[in-house]
C-alpha positions in Angstrom: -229.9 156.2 33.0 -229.8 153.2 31.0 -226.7 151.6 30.1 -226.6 152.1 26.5 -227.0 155.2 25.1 -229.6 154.3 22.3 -231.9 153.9 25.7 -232.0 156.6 28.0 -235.5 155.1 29.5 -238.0 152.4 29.2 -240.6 155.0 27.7 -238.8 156.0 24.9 -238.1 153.7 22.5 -240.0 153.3 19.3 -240.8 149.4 18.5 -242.3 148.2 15.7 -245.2 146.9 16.8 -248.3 148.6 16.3 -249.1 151.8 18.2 -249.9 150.8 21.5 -249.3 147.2 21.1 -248.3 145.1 24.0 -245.6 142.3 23.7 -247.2 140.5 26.6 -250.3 139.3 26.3 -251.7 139.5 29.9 -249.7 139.5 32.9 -251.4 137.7 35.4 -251.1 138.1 39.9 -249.4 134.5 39.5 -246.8 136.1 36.8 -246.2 138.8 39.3 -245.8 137.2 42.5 -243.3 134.3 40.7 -241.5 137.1 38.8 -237.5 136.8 39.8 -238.6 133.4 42.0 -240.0 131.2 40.5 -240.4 130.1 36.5 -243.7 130.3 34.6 -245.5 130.7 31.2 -246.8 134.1 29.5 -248.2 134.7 26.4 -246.8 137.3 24.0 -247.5 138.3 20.3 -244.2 138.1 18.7 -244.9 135.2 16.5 -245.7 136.9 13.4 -243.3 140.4 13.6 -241.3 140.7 11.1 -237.6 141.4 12.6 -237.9 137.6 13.3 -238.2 136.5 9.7 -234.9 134.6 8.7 -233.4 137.0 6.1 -234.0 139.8 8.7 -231.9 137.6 10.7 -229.5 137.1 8.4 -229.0 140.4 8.2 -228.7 141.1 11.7 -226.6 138.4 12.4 -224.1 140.2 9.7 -224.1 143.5 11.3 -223.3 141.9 14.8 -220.2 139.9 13.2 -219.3 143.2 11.2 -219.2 145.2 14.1 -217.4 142.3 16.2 -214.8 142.6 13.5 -214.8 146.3 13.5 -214.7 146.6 17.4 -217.9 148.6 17.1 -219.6 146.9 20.3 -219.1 146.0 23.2 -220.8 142.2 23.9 -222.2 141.9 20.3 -220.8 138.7 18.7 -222.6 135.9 16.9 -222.1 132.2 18.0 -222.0 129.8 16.1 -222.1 125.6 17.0 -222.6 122.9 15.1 -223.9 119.6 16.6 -221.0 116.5 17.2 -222.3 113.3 15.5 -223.1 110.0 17.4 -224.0 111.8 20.8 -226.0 109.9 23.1 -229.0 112.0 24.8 -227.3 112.3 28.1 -224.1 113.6 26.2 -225.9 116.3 24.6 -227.1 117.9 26.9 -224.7 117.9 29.7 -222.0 119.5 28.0 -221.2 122.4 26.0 -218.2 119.9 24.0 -221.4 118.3 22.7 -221.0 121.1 20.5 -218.0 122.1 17.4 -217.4 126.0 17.1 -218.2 127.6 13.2 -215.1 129.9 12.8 -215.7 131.8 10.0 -213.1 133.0 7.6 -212.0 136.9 7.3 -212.2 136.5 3.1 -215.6 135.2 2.7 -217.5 135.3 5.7 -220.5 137.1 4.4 -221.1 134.1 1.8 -220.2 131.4 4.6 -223.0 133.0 6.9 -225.4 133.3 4.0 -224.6 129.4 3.5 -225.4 128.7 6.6 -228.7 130.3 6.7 -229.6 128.7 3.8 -228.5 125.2 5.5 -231.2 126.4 8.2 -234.0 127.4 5.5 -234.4 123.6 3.3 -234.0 121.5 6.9 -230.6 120.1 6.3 -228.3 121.7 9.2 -227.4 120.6 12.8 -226.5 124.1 13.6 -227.2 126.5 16.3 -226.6 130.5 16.3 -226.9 132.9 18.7 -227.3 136.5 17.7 -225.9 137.7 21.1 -227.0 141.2 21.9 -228.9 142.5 19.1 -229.5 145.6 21.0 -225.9 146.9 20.9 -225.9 146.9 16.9 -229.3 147.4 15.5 -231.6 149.9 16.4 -235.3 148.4 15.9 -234.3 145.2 18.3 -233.1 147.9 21.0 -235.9 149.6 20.9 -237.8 146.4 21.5 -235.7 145.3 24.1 -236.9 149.1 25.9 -240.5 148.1 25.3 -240.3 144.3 26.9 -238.3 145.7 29.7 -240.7 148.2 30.1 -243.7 146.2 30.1 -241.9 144.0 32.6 -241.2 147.2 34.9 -244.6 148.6 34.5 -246.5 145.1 35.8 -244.2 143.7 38.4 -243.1 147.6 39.9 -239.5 147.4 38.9 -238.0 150.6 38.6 -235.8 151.8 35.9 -232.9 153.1 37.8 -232.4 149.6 39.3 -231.5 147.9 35.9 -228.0 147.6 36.2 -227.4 145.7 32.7 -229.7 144.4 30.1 -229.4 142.8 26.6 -230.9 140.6 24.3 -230.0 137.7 22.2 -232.0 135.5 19.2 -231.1 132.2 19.6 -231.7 130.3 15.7 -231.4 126.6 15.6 -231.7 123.3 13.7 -234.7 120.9 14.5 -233.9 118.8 16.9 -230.9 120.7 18.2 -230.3 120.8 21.8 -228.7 123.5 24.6 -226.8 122.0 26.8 -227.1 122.3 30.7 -226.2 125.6 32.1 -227.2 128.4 33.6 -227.4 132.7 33.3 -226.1 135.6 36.0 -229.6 137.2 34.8 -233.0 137.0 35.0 -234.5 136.7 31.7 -238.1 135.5 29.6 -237.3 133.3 26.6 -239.9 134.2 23.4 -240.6 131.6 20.9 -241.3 132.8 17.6 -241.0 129.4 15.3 -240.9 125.9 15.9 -241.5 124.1 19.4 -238.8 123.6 22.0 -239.1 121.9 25.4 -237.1 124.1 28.4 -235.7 121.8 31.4 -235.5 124.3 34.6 -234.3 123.3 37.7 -234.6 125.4 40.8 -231.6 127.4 41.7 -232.8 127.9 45.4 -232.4 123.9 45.6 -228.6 123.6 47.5 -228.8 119.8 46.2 -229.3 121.3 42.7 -227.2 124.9 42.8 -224.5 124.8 46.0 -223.2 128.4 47.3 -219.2 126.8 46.3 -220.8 126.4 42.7 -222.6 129.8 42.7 -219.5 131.4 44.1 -217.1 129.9 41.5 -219.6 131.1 38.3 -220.0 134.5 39.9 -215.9 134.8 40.0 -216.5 134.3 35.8 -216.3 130.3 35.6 -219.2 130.2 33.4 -218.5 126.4 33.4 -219.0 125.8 37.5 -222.4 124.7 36.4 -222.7 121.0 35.7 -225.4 118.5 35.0 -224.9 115.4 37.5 -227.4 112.2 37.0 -228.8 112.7 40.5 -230.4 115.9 39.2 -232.5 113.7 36.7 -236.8 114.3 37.8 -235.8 117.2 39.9 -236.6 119.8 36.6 -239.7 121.5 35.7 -240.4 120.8 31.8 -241.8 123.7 29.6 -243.1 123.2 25.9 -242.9 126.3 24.5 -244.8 126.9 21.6 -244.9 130.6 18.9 -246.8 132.5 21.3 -245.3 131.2 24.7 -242.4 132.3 26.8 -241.1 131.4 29.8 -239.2 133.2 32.7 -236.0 131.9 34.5 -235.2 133.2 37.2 -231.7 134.1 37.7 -229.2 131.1 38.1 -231.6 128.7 37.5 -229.9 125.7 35.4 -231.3 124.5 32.1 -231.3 123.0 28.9 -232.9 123.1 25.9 -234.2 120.8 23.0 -236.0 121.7 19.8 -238.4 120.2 17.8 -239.2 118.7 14.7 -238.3 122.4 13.2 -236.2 124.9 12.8 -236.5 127.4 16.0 -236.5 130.9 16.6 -236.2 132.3 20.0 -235.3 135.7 21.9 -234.2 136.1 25.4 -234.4 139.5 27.2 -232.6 139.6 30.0 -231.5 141.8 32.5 -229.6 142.3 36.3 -230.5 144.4 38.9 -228.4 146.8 41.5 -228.8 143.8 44.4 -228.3 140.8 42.2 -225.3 142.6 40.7 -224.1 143.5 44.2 -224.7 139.8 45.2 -222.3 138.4 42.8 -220.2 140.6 43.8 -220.1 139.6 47.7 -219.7 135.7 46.0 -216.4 137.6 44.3 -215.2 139.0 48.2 -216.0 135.9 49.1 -214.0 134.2 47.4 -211.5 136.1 47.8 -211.5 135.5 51.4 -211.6 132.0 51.0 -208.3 132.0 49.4 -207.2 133.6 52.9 -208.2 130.5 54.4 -211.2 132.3 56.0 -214.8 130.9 55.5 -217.0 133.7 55.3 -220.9 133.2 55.5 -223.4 132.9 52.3 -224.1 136.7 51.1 -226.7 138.2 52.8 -227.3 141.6 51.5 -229.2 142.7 55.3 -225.5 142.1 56.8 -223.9 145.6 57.1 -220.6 143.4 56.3 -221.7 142.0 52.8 -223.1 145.3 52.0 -219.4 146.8 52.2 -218.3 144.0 50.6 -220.0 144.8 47.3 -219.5 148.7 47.8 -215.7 148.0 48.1 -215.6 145.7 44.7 -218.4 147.9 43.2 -215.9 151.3 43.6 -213.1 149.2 42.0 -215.4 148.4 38.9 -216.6 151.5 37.5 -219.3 151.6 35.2 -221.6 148.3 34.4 -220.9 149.6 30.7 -220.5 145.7 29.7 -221.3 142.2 30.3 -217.6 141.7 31.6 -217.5 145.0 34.2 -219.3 142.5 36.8 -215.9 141.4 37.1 -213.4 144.3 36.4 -213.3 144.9 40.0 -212.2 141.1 41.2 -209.6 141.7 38.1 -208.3 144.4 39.4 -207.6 142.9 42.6 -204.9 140.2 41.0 -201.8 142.4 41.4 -200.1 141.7 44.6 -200.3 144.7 46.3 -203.8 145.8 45.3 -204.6 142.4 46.7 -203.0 142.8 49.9 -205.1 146.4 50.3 -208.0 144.3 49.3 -207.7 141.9 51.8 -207.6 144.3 54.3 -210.6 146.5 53.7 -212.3 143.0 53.3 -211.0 141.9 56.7 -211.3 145.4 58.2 -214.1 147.3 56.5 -214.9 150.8 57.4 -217.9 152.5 57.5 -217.9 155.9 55.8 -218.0 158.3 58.5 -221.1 160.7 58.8 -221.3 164.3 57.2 
């Protein structure tokens, strides 16, 4: 079952493309055998749909911040930066601080937002917004989450029961405007619909790029473990994406964005799976451990060990119902004595006896 109810399979959701239209243009054997490994380009035809004209995304990015306000969703929220003057290149994209926060007020938001938009529309803004999961508040962007998830499923032989969590997000931005350095718990395919951008990936397999202490600390919820260092400079992989193009990052794998002469449109669909969930969540025992004074191996999800591990934190979680439940478990572990337990079965697992 999928994790929101609007979805209750890949199958059923109504985009609004054409009948029978595909997102992806062709999936090639190369796409397949790099999908979830390795980056690469695809072609897709999103460049002229409508849902990604910008007063259809003014209006979606209203109903996300209404129904932040309203407490009507559970990761929906808008973000929105604008760009710190007198930044030198290295500066910009190295750090999120690179970047001031638009707060916008509870009187006259609607009008603030429309401003902005219109700052965007006659090329005078330095801002950046991200529409984060669209999916959660409208209904036509859900459904074409299903069918790019689908498609996804149907050429690389994913199967729908091992989507853990999934969501999408429209990222609008200034010309020029640049993401800094980071990287994403999923694996997702970034669509570009206007303007040109340039993606920097670097490979998160690299331990000279992405250690297991740095992996660890972002899978404990320190989205901030991940940091550019000038070593790293000629060690990315560049990709101009173009309307038409997308790319696909595996999950982990650091980057950062710049834009164009224009103002850009993207969407990111992105998803987890049962094992990569369950693999942040050995990083989370791990750590855990750690603070023992132990030093417990990299997770390996063949070890009969690490695969308790994840059961144990997976029980204490509940439902992947949100972005956050990846780490309800590990929060539930912070009171003294559930800590103590935790520890133990940790230390001590047991294997559930046989029927």
């Amino acid at each position: 079952m999928s994790t929101f109810p609007i979805l209750e399979t890949f199958s059923n959701a109504k985009s609004t493309l054409a009948s029978n239209a595909s997102v992806f243009a062709e999936w090639l054997p190369e796409h397949i055998e790099k999908f979830a490994r390795k980056p690469f380009l695809i072609s897709h035809v999103l460049a002229q749909n409508a849902l990604f004209q910008l007063p259809r995304l003014e209006r979606l990015a209203k109903a996300i911040h209404a129904a932040r306000i309203e407490g009507r969703a559970a990761d929906a929220q808008l973000k929105l930066r604008r760009d710190k003057p007198n930044l030198d290149a290295l500066q910009a994209m190295s750090c999120w601080g690179a970047k001031s926060p638009i707060v916008l007020s509870k009187e006259r938001w609607e009008r603030e937002l429309s401003g902005l938009f219109n700052e965007l529309d006659d090329g005078r803004s330095t801002i950046s917004m991200m529409l984060s999961f669209a999916n959660q508040v409208d209904p036509e962007f859900d459904a074409l989450m299903g069918q790019i998830i689908g498609e996804i499923a149907a050429a690389t032989g994913l199967c729908a029961s091992d989507v853990a969590f999934k969501g999408m997000t429209v990222i609008v931005s200034a010309p020029r405007a640049v993401t800094p350095y980071h990287n994403d718990r999923e694996q997702n395919v970034l669509f570009q619909i206007r303007g040109v951008k340039d993606v920097y990936l670097y490979d998160q397999n690299d331990p000279f790029i992405l250690s297991q202490s740095v992996i660890e600390a972002f899978q404990i919820g320190n989205d901030g473990a991940t940091r550019y260092r000038a070593e790293l400079a000629g060690r990315e992989a560049v990709y101009r994406l173009e309307p038409g193009l997308a790319v696909h990052h595996p999950a982990l794998a650091p980057h950062w964005v710049k834009n164009g002469d224009g103002v850009s449109v993207s969407l990111a669909v992105y998803f987890t799976t049962r094992s990569m969930d369950d693999l942040a969540r050995i990083h989370q025992a791990n750590s855990i451990l750690r603070q023992l004074g132990l030093r417990p191996p990299a997770p390996d999800l063949s070890r009969g060990s690490d695969r308790l591990k994840a059961a144990f934190l997976r029980s204490l979680s509940g439902k992947r119902d949100c972005d956050r439940a990846l780490f309800r478990g590990l929060h539930r572990l912070k009171s003294p004595a559930r800590q103590l337990r935790g520890a133990w079965t940790l230390l001590h697992p047991q294997r559930p006896s046989a029927a």
